[in-house]
C-alpha atoms as a printed R data frame, in Angstrom:
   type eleno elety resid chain resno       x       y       z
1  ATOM     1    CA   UNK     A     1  -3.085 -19.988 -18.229
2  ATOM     2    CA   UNK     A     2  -0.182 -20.706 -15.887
3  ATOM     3    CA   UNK     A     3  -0.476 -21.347 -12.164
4  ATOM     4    CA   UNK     A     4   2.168 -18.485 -11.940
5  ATOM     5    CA   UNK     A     5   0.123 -15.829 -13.793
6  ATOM     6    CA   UNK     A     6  -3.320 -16.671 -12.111
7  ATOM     7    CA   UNK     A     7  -1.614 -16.598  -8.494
8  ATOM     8    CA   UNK     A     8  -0.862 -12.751  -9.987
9  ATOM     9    CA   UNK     A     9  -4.116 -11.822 -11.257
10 ATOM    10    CA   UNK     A    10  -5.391 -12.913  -7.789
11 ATOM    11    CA   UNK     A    11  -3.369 -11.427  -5.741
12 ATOM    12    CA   UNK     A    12  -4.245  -8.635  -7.981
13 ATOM    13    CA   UNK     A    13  -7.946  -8.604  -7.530
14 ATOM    14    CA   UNK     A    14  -7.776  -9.648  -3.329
15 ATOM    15    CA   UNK     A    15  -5.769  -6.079  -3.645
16 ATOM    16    CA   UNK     A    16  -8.139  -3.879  -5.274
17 ATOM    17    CA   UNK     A    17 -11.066  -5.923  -3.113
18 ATOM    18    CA   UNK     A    18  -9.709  -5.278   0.145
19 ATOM    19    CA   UNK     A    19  -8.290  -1.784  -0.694
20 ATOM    20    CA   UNK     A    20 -12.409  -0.890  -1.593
21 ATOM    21    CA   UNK     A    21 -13.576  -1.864   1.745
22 ATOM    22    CA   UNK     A    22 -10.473  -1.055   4.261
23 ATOM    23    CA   UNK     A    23 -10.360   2.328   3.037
24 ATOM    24    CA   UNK     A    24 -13.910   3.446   4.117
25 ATOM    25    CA   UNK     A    25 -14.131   1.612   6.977
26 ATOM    26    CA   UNK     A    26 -10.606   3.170   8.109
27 ATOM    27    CA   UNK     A    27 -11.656   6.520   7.485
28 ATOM    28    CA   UNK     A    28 -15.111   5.634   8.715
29 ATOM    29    CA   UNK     A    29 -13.366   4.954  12.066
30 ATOM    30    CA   UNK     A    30 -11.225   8.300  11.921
31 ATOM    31    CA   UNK     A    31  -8.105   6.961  10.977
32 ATOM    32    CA   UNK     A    32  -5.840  10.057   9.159
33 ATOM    33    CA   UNK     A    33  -5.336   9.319   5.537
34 ATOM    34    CA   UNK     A    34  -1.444   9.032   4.460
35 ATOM    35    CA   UNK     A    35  -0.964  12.594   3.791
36 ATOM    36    CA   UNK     A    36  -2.086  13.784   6.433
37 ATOM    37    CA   UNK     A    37   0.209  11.233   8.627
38 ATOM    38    CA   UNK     A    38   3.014  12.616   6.131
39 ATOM    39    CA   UNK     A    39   2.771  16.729   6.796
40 ATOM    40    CA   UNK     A    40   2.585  15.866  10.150
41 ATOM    41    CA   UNK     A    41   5.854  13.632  10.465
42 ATOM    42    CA   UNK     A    42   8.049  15.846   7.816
43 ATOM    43    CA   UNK     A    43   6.137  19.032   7.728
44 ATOM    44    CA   UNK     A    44   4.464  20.246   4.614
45 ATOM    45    CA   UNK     A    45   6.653  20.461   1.290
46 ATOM    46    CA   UNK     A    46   9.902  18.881   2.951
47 ATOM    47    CA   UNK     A    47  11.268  15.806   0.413
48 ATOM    48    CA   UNK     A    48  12.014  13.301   2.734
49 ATOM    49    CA   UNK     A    49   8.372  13.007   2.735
50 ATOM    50    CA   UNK     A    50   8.537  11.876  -1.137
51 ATOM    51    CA   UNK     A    51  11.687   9.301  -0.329
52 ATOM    52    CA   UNK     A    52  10.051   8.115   2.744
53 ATOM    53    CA   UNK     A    53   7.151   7.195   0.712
54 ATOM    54    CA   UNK     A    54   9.652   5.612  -2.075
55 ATOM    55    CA   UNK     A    55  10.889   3.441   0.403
56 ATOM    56    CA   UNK     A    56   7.605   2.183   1.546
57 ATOM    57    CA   UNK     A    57   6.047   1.478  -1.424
58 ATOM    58    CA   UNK     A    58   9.495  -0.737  -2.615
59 ATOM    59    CA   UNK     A    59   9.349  -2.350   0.979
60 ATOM    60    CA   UNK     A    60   5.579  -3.173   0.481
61 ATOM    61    CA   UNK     A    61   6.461  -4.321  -2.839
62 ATOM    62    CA   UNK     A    62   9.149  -6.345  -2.096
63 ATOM    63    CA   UNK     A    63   7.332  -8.120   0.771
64 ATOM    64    CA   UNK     A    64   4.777  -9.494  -1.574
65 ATOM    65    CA   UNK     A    65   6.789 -10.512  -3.898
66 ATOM    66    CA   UNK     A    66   8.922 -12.472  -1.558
67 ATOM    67    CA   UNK     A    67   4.813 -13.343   0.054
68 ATOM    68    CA   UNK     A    68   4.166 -14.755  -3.417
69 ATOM    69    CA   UNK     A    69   7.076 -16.452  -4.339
70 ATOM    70    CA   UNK     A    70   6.847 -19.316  -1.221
């Protein structure tokens, strides 16, 4: 296996990892979940919710590629 694909599969598994513990301690600690962050910025049913959401995730995704790439 290449040293490309295993830096993938690892960033791959730190995600799902840290995504099972942040999440319950977050809403452990009362933090809102993202829905509820979204009706409250945009209101409920508007669409700018959905592109505001778009952008994120291709920000997020973005970032980590350009993360993983140096």
């Amino acid at each position: 296996m290449d040293k490309k694909k295993k830096i993938f599969i690892l960033a791959f598994v730190m995600g799902i990892i840290s995504t099972a513990f942040a999440l319950p301690l977050l809403s452990a600690l009362g933090v809102p979940s993202f829905d509820v962050v979204l009706t409250a910025l945009f209101g409920e049913g508007n669409s700018w919710a959905l592109v505001f959401s778009l952008m994120l995730i291709l920000l997020i995704t973005f970032g980590a590629g350009k993360a993983i790439k140096s």
